[in-house]
mmCIF entry with sequence, helices, sheets and N, C-alpha, C, O atoms, coordinates in Angstrom:
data_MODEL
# 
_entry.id   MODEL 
# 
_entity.id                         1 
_entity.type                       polymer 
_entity.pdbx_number_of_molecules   1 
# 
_entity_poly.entity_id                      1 
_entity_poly.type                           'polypeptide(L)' 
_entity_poly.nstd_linkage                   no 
_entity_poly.nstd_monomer                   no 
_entity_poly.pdbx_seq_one_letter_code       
;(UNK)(UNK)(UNK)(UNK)(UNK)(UNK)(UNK)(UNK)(UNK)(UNK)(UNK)(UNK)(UNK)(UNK)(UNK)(UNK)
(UNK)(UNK)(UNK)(UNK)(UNK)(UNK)(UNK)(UNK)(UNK)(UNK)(UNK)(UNK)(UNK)(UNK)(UNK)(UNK)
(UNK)(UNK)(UNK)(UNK)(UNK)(UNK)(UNK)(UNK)(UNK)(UNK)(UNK)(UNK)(UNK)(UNK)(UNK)
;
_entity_poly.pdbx_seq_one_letter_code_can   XXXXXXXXXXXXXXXXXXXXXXXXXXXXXXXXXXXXXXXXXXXXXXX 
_entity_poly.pdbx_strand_id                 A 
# 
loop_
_entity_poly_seq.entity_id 
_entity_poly_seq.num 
_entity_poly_seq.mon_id 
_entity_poly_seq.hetero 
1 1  UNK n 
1 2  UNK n 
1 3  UNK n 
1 4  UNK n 
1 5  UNK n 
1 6  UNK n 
1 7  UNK n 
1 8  UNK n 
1 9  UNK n 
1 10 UNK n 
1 11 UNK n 
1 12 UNK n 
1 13 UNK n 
1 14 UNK n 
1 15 UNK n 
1 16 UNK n 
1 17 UNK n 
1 18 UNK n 
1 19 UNK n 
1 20 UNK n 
1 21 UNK n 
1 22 UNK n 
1 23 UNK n 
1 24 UNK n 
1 25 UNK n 
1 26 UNK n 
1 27 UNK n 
1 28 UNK n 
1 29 UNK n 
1 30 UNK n 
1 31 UNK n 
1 32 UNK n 
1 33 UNK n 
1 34 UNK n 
1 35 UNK n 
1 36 UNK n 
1 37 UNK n 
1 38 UNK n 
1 39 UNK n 
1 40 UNK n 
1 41 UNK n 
1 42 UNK n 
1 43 UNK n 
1 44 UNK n 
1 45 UNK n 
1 46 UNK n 
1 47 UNK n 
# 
_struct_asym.id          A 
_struct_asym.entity_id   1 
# 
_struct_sheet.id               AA1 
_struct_sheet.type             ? 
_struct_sheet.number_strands   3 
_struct_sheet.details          ? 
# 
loop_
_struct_sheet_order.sheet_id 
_struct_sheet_order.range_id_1 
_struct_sheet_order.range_id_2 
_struct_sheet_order.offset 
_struct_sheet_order.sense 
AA1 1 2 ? anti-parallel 
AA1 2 3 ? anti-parallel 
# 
loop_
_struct_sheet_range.sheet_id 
_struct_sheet_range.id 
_struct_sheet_range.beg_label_comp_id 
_struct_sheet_range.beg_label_asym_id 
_struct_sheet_range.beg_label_seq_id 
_struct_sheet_range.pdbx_beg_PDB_ins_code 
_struct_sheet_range.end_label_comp_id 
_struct_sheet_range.end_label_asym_id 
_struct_sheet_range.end_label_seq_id 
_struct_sheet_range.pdbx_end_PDB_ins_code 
_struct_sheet_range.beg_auth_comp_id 
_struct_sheet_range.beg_auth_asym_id 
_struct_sheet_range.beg_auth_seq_id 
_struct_sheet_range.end_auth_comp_id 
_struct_sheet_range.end_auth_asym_id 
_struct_sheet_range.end_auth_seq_id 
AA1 1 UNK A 3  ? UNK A 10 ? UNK A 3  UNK A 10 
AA1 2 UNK A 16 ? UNK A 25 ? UNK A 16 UNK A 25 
AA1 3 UNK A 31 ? UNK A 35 ? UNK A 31 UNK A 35 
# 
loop_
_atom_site.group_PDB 
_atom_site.id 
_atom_site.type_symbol 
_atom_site.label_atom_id 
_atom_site.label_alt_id 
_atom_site.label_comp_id 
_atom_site.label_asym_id 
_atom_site.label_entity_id 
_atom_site.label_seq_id 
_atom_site.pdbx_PDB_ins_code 
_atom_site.Cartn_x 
_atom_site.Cartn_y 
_atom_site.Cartn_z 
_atom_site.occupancy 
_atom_site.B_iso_or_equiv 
_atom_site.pdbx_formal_charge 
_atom_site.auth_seq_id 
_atom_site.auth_comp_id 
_atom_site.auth_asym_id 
_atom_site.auth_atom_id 
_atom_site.pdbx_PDB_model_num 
ATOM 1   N N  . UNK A 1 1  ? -8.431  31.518 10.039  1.00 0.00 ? 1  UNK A N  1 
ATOM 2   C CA . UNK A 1 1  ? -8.022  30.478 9.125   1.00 0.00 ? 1  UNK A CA 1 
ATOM 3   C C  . UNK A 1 1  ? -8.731  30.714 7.797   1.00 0.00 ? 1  UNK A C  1 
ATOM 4   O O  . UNK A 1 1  ? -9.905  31.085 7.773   1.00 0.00 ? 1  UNK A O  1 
ATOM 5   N N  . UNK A 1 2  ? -8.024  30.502 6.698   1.00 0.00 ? 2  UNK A N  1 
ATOM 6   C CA . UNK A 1 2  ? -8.616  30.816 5.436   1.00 0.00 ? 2  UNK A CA 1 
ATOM 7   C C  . UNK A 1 2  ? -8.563  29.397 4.520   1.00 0.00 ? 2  UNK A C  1 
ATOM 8   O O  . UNK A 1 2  ? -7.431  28.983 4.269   1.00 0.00 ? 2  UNK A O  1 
ATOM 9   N N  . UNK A 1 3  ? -9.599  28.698 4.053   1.00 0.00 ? 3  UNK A N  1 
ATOM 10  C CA . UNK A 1 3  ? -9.375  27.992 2.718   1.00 0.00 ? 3  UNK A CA 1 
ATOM 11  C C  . UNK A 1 3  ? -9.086  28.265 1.540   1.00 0.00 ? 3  UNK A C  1 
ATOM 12  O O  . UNK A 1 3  ? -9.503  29.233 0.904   1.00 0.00 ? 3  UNK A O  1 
ATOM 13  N N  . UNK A 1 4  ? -8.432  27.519 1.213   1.00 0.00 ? 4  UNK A N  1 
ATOM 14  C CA . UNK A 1 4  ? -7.924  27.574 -0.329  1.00 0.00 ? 4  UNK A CA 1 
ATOM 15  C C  . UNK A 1 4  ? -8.423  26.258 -1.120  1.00 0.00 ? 4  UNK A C  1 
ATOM 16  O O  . UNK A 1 4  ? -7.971  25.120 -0.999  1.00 0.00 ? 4  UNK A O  1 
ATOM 17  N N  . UNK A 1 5  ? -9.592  26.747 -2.059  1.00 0.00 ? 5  UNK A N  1 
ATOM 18  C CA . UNK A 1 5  ? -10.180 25.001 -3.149  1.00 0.00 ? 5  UNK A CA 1 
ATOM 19  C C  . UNK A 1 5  ? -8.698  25.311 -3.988  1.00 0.00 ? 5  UNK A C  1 
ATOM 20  O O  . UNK A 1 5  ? -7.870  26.202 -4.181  1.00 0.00 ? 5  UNK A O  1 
ATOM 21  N N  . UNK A 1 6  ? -8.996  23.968 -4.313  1.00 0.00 ? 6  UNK A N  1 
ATOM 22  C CA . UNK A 1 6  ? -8.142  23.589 -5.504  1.00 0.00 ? 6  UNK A CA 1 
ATOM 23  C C  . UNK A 1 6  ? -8.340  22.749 -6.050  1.00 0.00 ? 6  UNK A C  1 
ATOM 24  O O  . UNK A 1 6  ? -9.159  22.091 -5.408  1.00 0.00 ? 6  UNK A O  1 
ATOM 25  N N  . UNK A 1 7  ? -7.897  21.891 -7.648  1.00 0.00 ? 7  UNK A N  1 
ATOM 26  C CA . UNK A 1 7  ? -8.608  20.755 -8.239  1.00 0.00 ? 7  UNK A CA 1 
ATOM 27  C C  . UNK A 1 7  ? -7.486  19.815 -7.894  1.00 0.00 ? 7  UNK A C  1 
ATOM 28  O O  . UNK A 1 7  ? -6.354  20.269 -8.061  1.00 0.00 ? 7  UNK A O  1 
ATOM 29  N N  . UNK A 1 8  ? -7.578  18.799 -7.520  1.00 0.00 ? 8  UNK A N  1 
ATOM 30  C CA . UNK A 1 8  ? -7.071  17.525 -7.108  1.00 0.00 ? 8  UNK A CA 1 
ATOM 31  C C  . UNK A 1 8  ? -7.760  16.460 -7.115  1.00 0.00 ? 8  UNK A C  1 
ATOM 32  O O  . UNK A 1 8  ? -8.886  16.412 -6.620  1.00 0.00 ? 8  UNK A O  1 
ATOM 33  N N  . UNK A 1 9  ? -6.951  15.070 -7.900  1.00 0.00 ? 9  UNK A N  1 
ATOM 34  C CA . UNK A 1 9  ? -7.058  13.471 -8.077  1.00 0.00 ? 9  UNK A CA 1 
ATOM 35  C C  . UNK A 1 9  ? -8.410  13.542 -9.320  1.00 0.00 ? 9  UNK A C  1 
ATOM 36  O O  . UNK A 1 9  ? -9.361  14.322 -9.376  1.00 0.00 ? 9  UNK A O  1 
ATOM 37  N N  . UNK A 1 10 ? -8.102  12.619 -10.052 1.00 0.00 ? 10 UNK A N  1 
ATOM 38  C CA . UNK A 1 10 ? -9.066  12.495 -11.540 1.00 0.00 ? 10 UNK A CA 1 
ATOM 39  C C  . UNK A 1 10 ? -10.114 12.328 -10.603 1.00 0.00 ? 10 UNK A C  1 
ATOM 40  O O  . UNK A 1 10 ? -9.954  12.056 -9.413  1.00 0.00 ? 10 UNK A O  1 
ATOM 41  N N  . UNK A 1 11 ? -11.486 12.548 -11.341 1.00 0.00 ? 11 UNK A N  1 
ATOM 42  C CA . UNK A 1 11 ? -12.522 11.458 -11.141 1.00 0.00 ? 11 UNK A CA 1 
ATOM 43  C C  . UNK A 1 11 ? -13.328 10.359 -12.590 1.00 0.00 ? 11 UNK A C  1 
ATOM 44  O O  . UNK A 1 11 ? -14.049 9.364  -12.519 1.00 0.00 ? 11 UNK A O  1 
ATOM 45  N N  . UNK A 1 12 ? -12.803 11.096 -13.736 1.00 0.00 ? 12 UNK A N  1 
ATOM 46  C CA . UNK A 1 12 ? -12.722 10.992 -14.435 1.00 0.00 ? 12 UNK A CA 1 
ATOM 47  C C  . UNK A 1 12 ? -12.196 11.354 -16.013 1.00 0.00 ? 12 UNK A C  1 
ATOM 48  O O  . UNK A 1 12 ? -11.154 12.010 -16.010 1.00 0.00 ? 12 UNK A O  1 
ATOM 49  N N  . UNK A 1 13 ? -12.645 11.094 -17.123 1.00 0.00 ? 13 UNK A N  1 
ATOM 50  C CA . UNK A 1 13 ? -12.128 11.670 -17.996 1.00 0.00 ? 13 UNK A CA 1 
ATOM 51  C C  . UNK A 1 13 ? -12.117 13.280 -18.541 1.00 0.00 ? 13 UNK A C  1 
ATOM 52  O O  . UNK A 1 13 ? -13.046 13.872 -19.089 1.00 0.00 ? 13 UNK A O  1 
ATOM 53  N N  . UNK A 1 14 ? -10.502 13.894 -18.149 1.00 0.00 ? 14 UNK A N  1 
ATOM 54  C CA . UNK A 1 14 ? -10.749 15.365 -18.167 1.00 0.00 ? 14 UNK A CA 1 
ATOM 55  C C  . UNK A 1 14 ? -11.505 15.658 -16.658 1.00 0.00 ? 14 UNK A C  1 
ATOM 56  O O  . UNK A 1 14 ? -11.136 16.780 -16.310 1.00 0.00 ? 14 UNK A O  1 
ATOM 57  N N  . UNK A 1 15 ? -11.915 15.397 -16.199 1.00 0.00 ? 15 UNK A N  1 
ATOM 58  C CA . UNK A 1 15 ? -12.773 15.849 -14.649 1.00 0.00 ? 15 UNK A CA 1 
ATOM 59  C C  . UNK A 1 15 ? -11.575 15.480 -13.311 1.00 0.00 ? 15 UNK A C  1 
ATOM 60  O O  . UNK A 1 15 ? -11.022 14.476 -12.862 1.00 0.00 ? 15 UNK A O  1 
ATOM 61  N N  . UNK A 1 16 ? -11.592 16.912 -13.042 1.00 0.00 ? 16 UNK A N  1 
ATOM 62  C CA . UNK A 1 16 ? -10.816 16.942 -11.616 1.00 0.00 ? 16 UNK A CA 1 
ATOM 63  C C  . UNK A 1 16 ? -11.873 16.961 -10.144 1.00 0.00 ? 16 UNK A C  1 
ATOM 64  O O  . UNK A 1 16 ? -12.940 17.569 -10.053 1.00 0.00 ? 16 UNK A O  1 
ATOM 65  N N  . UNK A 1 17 ? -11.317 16.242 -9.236  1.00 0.00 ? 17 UNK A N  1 
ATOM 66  C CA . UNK A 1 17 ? -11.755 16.659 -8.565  1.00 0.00 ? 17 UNK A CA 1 
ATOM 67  C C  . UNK A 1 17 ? -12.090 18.134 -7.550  1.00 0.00 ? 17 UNK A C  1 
ATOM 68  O O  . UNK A 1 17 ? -11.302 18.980 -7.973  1.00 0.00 ? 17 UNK A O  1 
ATOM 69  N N  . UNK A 1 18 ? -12.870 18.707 -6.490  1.00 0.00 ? 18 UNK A N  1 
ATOM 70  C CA . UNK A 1 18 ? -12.454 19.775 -5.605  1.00 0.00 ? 18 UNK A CA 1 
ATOM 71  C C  . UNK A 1 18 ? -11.945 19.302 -4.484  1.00 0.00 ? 18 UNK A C  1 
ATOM 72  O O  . UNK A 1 18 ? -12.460 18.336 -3.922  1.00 0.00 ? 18 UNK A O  1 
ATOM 73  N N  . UNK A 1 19 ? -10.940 19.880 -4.043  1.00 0.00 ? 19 UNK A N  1 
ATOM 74  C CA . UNK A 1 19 ? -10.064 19.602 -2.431  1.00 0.00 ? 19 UNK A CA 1 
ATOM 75  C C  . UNK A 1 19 ? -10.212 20.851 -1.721  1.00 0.00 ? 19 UNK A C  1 
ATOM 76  O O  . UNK A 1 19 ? -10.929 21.701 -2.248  1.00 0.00 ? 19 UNK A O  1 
ATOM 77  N N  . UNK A 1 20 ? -9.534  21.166 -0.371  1.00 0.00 ? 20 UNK A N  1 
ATOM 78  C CA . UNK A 1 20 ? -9.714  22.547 0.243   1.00 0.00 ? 20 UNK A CA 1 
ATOM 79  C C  . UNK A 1 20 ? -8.074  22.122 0.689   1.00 0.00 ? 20 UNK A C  1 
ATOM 80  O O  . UNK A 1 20 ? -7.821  20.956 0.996   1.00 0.00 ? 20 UNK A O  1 
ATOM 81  N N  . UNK A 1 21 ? -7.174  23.018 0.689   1.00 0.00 ? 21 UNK A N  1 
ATOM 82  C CA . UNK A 1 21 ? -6.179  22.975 1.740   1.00 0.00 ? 21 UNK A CA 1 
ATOM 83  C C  . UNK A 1 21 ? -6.276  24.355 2.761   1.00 0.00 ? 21 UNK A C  1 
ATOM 84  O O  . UNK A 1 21 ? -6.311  25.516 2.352   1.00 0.00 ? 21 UNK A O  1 
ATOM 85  N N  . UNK A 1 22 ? -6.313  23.872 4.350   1.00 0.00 ? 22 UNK A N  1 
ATOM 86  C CA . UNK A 1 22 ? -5.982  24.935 4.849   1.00 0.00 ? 22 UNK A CA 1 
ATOM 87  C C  . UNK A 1 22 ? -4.877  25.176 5.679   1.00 0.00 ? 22 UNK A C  1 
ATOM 88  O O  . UNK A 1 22 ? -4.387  24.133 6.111   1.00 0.00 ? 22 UNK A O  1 
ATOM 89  N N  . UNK A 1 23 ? -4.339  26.177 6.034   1.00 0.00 ? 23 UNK A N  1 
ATOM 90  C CA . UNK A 1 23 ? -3.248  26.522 6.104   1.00 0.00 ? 23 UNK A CA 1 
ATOM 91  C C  . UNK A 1 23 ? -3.205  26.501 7.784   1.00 0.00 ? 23 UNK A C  1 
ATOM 92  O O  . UNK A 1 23 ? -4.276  26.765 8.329   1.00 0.00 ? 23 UNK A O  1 
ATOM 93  N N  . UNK A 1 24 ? -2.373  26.289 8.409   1.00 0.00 ? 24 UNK A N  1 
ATOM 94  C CA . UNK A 1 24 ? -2.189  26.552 10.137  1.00 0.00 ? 24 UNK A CA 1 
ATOM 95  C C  . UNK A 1 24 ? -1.242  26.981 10.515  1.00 0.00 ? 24 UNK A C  1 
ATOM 96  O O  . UNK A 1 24 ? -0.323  26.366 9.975   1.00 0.00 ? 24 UNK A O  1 
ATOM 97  N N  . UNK A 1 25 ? -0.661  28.155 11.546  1.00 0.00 ? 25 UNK A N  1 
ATOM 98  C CA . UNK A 1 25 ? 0.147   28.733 11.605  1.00 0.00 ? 25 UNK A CA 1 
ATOM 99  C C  . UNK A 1 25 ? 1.252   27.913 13.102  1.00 0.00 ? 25 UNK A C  1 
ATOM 100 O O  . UNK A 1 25 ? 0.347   27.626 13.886  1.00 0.00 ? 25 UNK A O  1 
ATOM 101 N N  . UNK A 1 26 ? 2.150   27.604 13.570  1.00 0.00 ? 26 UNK A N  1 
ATOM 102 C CA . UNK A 1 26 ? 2.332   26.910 14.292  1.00 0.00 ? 26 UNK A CA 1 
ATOM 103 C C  . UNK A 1 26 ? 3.214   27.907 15.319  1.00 0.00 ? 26 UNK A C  1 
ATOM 104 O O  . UNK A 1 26 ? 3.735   28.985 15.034  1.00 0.00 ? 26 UNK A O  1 
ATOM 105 N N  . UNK A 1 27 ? 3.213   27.249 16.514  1.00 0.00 ? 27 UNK A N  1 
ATOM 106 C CA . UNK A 1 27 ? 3.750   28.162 17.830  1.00 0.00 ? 27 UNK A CA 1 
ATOM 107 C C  . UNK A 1 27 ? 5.600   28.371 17.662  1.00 0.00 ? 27 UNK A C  1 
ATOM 108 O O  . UNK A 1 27 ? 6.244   28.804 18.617  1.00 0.00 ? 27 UNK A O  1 
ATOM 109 N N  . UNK A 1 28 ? 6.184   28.050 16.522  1.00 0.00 ? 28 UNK A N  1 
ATOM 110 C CA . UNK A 1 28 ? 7.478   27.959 15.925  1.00 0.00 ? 28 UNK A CA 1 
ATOM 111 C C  . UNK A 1 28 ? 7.372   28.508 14.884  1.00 0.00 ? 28 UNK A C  1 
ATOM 112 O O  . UNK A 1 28 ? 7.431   27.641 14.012  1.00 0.00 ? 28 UNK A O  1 
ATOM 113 N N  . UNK A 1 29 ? 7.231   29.587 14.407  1.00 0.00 ? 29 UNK A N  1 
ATOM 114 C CA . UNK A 1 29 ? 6.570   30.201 12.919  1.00 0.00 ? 29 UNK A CA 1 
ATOM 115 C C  . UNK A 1 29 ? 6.525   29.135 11.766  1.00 0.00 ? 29 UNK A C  1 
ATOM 116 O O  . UNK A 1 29 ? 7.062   29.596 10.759  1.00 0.00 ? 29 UNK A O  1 
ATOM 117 N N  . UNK A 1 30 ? 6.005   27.723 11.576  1.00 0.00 ? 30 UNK A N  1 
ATOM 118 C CA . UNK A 1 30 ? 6.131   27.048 10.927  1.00 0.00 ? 30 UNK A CA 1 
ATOM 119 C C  . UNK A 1 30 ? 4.744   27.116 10.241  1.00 0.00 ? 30 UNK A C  1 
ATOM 120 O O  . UNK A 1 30 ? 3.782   27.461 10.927  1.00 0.00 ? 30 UNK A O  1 
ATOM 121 N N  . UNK A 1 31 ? 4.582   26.817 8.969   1.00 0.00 ? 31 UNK A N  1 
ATOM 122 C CA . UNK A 1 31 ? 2.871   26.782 8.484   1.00 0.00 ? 31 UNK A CA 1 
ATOM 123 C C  . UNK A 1 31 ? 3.052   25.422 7.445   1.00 0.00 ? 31 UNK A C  1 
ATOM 124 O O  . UNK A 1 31 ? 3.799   25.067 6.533   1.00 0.00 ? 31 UNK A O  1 
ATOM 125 N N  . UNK A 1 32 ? 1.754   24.856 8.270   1.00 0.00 ? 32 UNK A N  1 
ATOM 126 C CA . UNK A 1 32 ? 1.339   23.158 7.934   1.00 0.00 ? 32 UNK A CA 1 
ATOM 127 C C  . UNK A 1 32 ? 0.141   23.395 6.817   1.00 0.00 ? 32 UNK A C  1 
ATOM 128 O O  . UNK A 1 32 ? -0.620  24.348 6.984   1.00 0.00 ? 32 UNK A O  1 
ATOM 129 N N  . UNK A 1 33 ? -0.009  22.571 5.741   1.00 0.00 ? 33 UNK A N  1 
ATOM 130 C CA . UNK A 1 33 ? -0.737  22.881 4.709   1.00 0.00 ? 33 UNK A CA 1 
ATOM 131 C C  . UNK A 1 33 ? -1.724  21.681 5.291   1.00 0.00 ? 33 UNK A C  1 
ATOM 132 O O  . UNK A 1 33 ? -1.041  20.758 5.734   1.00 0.00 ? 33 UNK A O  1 
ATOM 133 N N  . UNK A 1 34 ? -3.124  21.453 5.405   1.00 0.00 ? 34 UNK A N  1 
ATOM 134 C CA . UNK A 1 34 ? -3.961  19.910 5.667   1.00 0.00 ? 34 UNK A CA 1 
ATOM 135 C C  . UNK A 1 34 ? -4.713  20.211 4.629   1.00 0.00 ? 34 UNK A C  1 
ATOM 136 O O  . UNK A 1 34 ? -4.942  21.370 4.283   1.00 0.00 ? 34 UNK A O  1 
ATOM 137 N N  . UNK A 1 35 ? -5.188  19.109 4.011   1.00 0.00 ? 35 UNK A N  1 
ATOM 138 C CA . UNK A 1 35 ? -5.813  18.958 2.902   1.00 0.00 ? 35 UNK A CA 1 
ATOM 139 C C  . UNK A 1 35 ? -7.031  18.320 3.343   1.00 0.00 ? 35 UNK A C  1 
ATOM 140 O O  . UNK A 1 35 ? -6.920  17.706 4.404   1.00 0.00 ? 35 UNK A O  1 
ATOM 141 N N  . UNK A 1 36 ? -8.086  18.314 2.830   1.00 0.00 ? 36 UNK A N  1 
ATOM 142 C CA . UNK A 1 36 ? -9.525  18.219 3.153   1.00 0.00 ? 36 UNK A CA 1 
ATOM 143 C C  . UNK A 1 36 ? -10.570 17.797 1.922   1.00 0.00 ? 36 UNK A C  1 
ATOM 144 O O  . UNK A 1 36 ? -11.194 18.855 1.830   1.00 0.00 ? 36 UNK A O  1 
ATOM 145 N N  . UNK A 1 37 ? -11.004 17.135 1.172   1.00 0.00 ? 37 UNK A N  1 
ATOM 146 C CA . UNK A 1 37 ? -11.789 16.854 0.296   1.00 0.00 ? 37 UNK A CA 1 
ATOM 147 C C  . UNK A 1 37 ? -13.681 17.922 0.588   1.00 0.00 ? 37 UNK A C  1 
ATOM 148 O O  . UNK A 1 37 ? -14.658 18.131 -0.132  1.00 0.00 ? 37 UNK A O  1 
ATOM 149 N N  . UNK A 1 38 ? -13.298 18.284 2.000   1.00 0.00 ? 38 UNK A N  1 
ATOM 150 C CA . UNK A 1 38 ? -14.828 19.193 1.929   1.00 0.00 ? 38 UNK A CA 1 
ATOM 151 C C  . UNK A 1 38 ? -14.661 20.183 2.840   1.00 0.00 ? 38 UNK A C  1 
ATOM 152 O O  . UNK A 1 38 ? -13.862 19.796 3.693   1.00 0.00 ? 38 UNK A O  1 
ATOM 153 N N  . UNK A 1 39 ? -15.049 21.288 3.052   1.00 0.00 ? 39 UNK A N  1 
ATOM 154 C CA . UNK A 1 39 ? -15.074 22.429 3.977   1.00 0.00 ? 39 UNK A CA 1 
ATOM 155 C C  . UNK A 1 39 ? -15.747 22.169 5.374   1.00 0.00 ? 39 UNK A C  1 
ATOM 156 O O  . UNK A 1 39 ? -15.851 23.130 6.136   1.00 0.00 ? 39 UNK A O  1 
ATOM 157 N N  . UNK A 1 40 ? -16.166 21.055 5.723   1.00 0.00 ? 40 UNK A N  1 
ATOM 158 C CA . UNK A 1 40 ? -16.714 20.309 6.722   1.00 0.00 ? 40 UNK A CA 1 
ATOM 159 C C  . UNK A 1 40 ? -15.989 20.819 7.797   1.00 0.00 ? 40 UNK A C  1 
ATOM 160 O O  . UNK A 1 40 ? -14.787 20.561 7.861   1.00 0.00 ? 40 UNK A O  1 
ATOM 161 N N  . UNK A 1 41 ? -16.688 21.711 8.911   1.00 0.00 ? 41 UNK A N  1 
ATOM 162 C CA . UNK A 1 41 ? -16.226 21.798 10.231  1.00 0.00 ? 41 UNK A CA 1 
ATOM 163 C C  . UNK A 1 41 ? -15.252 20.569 10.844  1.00 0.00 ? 41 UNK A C  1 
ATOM 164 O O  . UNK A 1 41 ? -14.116 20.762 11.277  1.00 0.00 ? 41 UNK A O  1 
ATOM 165 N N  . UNK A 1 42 ? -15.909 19.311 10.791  1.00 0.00 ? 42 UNK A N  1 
ATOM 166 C CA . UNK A 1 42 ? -15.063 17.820 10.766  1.00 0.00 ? 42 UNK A CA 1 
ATOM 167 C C  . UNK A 1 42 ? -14.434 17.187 10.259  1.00 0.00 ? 42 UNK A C  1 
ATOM 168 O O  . UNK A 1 42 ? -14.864 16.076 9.949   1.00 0.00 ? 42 UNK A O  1 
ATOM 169 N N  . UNK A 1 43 ? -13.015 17.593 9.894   1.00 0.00 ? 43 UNK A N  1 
ATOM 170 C CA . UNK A 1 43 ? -12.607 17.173 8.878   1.00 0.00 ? 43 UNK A CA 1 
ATOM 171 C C  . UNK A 1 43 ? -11.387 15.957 8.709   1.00 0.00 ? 43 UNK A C  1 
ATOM 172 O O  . UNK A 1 43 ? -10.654 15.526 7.819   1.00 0.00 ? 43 UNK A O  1 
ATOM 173 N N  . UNK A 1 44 ? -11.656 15.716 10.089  1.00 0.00 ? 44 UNK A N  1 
ATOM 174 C CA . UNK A 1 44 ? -10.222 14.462 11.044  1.00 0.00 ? 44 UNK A CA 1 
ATOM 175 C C  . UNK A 1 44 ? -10.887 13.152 10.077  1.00 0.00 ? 44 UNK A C  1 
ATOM 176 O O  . UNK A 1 44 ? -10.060 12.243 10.009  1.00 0.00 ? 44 UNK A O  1 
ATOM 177 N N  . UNK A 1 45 ? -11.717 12.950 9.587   1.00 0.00 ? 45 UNK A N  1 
ATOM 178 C CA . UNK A 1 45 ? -11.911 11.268 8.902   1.00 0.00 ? 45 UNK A CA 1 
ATOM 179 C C  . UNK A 1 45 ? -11.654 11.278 6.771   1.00 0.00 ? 45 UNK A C  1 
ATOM 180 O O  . UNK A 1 45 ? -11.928 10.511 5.849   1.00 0.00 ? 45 UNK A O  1 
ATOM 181 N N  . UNK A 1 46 ? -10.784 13.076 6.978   1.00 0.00 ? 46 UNK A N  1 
ATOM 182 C CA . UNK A 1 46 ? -10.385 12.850 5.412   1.00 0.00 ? 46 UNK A CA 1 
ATOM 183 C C  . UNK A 1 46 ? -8.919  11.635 5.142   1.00 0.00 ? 46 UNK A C  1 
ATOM 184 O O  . UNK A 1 46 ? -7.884  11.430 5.775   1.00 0.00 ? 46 UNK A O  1 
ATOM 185 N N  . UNK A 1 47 ? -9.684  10.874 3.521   1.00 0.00 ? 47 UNK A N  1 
ATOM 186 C CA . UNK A 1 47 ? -8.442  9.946  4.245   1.00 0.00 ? 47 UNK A CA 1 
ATOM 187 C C  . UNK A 1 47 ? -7.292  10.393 3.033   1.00 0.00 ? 47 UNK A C  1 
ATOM 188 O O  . UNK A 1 47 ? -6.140  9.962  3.085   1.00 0.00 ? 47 UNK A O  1 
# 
């Protein structure tokens, strides 16, 4: 599995935030993008 940062949601003026999306490959060749606010092994309570 590989992350990808990216800047996402203001935090302020001119200031982006950092997000991670990572990518999952599915048992139907389908690929799900999840988005993550931190690289946290735990990442099921991003809301």
């Amino acid at each position: 599995m590989d992350e990808t940062p990216i800047k996402a949601g203001k935090t302020g003026k001119g200031k982006m935030s950092k997000g991670w999306f990572w990518p999952l490959y599915g048992d139907q060749d389908d690929i799900v993008f999840t988005f993550s606010k931190s690289r946290a092994a735990n990442r099921s309570k991003t809301p």
